[in-house]
Steps between C-alpha positions, in 0.01 A plus 500: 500500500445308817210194478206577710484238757201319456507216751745441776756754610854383455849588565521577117315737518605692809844523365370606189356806647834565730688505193277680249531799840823447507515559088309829601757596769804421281367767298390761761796481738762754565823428411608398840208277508369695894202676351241506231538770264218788538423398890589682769502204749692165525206334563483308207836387482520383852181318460622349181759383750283270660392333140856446436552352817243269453604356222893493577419301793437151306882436464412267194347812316718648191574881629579598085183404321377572111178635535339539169884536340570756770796395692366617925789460734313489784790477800660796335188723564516414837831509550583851299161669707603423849839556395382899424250555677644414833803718450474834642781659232278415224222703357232222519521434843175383717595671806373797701426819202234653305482139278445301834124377593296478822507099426862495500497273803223239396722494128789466656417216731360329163850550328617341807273204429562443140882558590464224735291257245802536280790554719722193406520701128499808616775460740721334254405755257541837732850656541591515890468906438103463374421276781636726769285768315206246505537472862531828584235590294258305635591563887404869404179428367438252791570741785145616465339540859278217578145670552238342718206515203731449169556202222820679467591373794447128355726627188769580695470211710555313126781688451710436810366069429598492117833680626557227763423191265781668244738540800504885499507726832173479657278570834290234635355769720356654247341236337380469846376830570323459171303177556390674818360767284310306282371274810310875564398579151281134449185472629380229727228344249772516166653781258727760582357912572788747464371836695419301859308167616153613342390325204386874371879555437552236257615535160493241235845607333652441780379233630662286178793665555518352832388158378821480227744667760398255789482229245887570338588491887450161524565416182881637641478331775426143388094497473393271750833510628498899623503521849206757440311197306298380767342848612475655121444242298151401575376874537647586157329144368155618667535851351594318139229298512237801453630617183357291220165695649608767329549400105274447282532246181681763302789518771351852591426628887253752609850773530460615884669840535723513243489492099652112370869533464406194282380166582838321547641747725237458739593126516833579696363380827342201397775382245731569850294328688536211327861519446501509877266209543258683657235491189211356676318142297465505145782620245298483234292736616803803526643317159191620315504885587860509411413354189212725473691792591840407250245483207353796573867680486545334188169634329542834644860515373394407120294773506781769649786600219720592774421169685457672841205293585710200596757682593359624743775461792292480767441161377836376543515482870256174387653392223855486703301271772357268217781446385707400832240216439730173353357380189455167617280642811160318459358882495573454120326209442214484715125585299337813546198499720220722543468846643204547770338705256513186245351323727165660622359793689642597777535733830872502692539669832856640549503620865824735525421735257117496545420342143275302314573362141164440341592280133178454292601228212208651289699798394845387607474787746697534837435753755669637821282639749662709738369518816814568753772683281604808416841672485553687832591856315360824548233601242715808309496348237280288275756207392549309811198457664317520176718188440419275866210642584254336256192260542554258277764438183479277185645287283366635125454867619706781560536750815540877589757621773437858484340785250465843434665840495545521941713220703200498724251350211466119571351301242224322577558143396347240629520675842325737740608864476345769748489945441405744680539735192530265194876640434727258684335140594675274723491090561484275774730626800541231692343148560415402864385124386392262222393112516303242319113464588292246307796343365532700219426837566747769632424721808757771507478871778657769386577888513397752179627838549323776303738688351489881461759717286593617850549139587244231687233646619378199749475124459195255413514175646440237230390164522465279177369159427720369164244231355678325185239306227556238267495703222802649614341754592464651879288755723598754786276589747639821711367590810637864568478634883634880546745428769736803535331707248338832599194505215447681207537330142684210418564421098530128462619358151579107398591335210499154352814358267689750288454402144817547328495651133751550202496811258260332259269323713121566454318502834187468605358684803178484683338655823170463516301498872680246688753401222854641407707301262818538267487247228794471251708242288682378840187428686235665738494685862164524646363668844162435601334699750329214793439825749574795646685688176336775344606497155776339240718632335781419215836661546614690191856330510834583585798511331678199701850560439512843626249566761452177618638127510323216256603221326381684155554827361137658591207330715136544551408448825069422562416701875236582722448810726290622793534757817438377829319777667353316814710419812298198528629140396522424136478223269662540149445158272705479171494192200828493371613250186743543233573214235643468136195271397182636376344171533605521882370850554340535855332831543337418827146540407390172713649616805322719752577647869358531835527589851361502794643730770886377433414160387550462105382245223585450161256271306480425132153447400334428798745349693729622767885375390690714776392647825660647782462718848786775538352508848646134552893646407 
């Protein structure tokens, strides 16, 4: 059994993990050592790949090492999967057939990368045959078309670089054609938005991706040394420097978009970043979530028989960059230091995507406020914009991406849904502008369709105010004009945090006038009604796993409902907190609303905290 890791992260113990996976791969492999046994996909092999790479690329490192009296000949694994699975003749091949993935590309260009970290073994290792196949292998998965609004793009570009520093055939236009790309998919103000130049496109997933696959191109290329250093390099170290926003003291983020592939695999891009030299100030800051995030692997994988916690190999793409990192790198020895939500309250603006990271130290909780993002899809479905469409995200709670029996039922969670018929609901459209107005309070315009079974019925044009509190707690204001919509009733429904429950959880629920809250073992959601709302109410849950997307197996999700019938301007005000502390609890009862003509005031007590005109935007 591994030691937890108490105090400072070490090489130790990053090995130990790579090997105790490694352990679990020498046991799960297929005999030709290309695929997992029981997966469909090479994924996890060629991300292993990258691991492996990693930690062939110290020259000084034993490749045969006795892990726990298990002999792991680590350059053989390498050597016997590339061997296989980049030649067409034998059945574990990676190329183009029902087994291939839609990632290929992106995996490829990693393969490349690791292949490259390693290449004075490998290339004494590989028979002339196997690195022909090699090479020919990875020119096919690198002929992808360059596309204007793509990471791939930035993958392939990797490919054709890592193919070039091991001396293989290569095009420099391509790399070219791909840097152009990516000059059109960042935005002027940081980050990276993969459906066109507006902020609304972005998505988080990606944007890591392009953080490690920028970052492993100038790792290639000589860091500081890459021709490409001078123009990338300090955007990537801007971009890098948001993140620790985003953790809280448990290594956890707020999980934009996407359920955790686990904490260490959402490391790549940092980790790469500083590989790269692009990690912007202090080490000791990105030391402590890996450290955070390799102990929580650890704990999870004591408690799993089969071990596929920590073996979870989307976590290797990280691991393989830690460990490019020499032992005697000062990474390894430098002391821990504390996260920004260690260190005190506080509000960060990230401009590209439209955020703002709200960390109360009280409860240890982080939010993301989402003012300018979405993903630009249509709304057939609940999953995506379920996902990107949201208000706000946290740290210690979980989140819906889509429910019910019909793909045109949107959950909503901690977001704004419209009706005309209260059978299909949609979300936010489209977002015409967002900024910051009393320094800490986010202004963002947008477009709410109301949704019909026979499809959107009209659009409501939405203005909201998103006022975070100390308590970690925040308040929207909405300001709804009927722009584009011909009259009749609109259904409006909005939730607070989904509350995320296990089979033997015993929960508490209350709505009572104002009030709706879900109260269980994992802590509390609570919506308040400030104004406008008509009445609460308390979802009766979902099954998460199969109509919708959560990080538990159910949820309850606290709500509040009302129909708009007049075409005249109005103001909807909703309290929204969530916490795992009772002694923390913030229901909202101090706080009160009001407005005169479109100017708006929050006070507590009696005193006025927030105001603002809309007639001044």
């Amino acid at each position: 059994m591994d030691q937890p890791i108490k105090h400072e992260l070490t090489f130790h113990h990053v090995t130990s993990v790579f090997f105790r996976y490694m352990s679990f791969c020498k046991r799960s492999l297929t005999p030709d050592m290309s695929y997992l046994k029981n997966h469909d996909s090479p994924e996890p092999v060629l991300l292993t790949l990258v691991a492996l790479g990693g930690y062939l690329s110290g020259d000084e490192r034993s490749d045969v090492v006795d892990y726990q009296g298990e002999m792991l000949s680590l350059s053989s694994y390498m050597i016997n999967a590339i061997e296989n699975g980049c030649n067409p003749e034998n059945p574990g091949y990676w190329g183009a057939g029902p087994r291939s993935t839609k990632r290929s590309p992106e995996f490829a260009a990693l393969v490349a990368f690791a292949a490259w970290s390693c290449r004075s073994l490998l290339f004494r290792r590989l028979s002339n045959r196997s690195i022909q196949l090699f090479e020919q292998w990875l020119e096919a998965e690198g002929r992808v078309s360059v596309k204007k609004k793509s990471y791939r793009s930035l993958a392939v570009a990797l490919n054709h670089v890592a193919r070039r520093g091991m001396g293989l055939r290569h095009d420099p236009k391509v790399i070219d054609a791909a840097f152009e790309s990516l000059e059109r998919c960042y935005l002027d103000q940081g980050w990276f938005a993969d459906g066109g130049r507006g902020a609304d496109n972005f998505d988080d997933s990606i944007s890591w991706r392009y953080f490690s696959l920028l970052a492993a191109v100038l790792h290639v290329e000589g860091g500081k040394k890459s021709p490409r250093y001078q123009l990338w390099g300090p955007r990537l170290r801007k971009d890098l420097r948001d993140l620790p926003y985003l953790y809280d003291s448990s290594g956890r983020g707020p999980g934009y978009g996407k359920e955790s592939p686990g904490l260490l695999a959402g490391l790549a891009g940092p980790v790469a970043g500083y590989l790269a030299g692009v990690w912007p100030g202090k080490s000791g800051v990105l030391k402590r979530l890996v450290r955070l995030a390799v102990q929580s692997g650890l704990e999870a994988g004591e408690k799993s028989a089969d071990f596929s916690a920590i073996a979870d190999y989307r976590a290797m793409q990280t691991l393989g960059f830690l460990l490019m990192i020499p032992e005697k790198d000062s990474f390894w020895s430098i002391q821990e230091e504390a996260l920004p939500i260690e260190r005190g309250d506080f509000v960060h603006f990230i401009p590209s995507p439209g955020w703002l990271v709200h960390g109360a130290k009280s409860g240890d909780h982080v939010q993301l406020i989402n003012g300018g993002s979405r993903r630009n899809k249509r709304q057939r479905g609940g999953d995506t914009i379920s996902r990107y469409g949201k208000f706000s995200y946290s740290g210690i709670m979980g989140f819906v991406a889509g429910a019910g029996p019909k793909e045109r039922v949107f959950c909503c969670d901690n977001t704004l849904s419209a009706s005309g018929d209260k059978k299909s609901w949609s979300h936010r459209d489209r977002i015409d502008s967002f900024k910051l107005v009393a320094d800490r309070v986010l202004l963002t315009s947008m477009h709410l369709p109301v949704a019909s079974d026979g499809g959107a019925s009209g659009t409501l044009k939405v203005d909201t105010l998103l006022v975070p509190l100390r308590s970690g707690a925040q308040v929207r204001i909405h300001r709804i004009r009927r722009a584009g919509f011909g009259g009749g009733a609109v259904n409006l429904r909005e939730g607070g945090y989904a509350l995320g429950l296990e089979a033997d959880d015993s929960v508490e629920t209350v709505a009572s006038g104002q009030l709706a809250m879900v109260e269980g073992p994992r802590g509390f959601s609570i919506v308040r009604i400030l104004g406008g709302y008509s009445f609460a109410a308390i979802s009766q849950g979902y099954e998460g796993r199969k109509e919708g997307h959560t990080l538990s197996s159910s949820f309850l999700l606290p709500r509040v409902e009302t129909v708009l019938r007049s075409r005249e301007t109005q103001f909807l005000v909703l309290f929204v907190h969530a916490g795992t502390d009772p002694e923390n609890l913030d229901n909202g009862d101090s706080i009160s609303f009001s407005r005169k003509g479109d100017k708006v005031s929050l006070l507590s007590g009696n005193k006025v905290f927030f105001e603002y005109d809309f007639q001044s935007s």
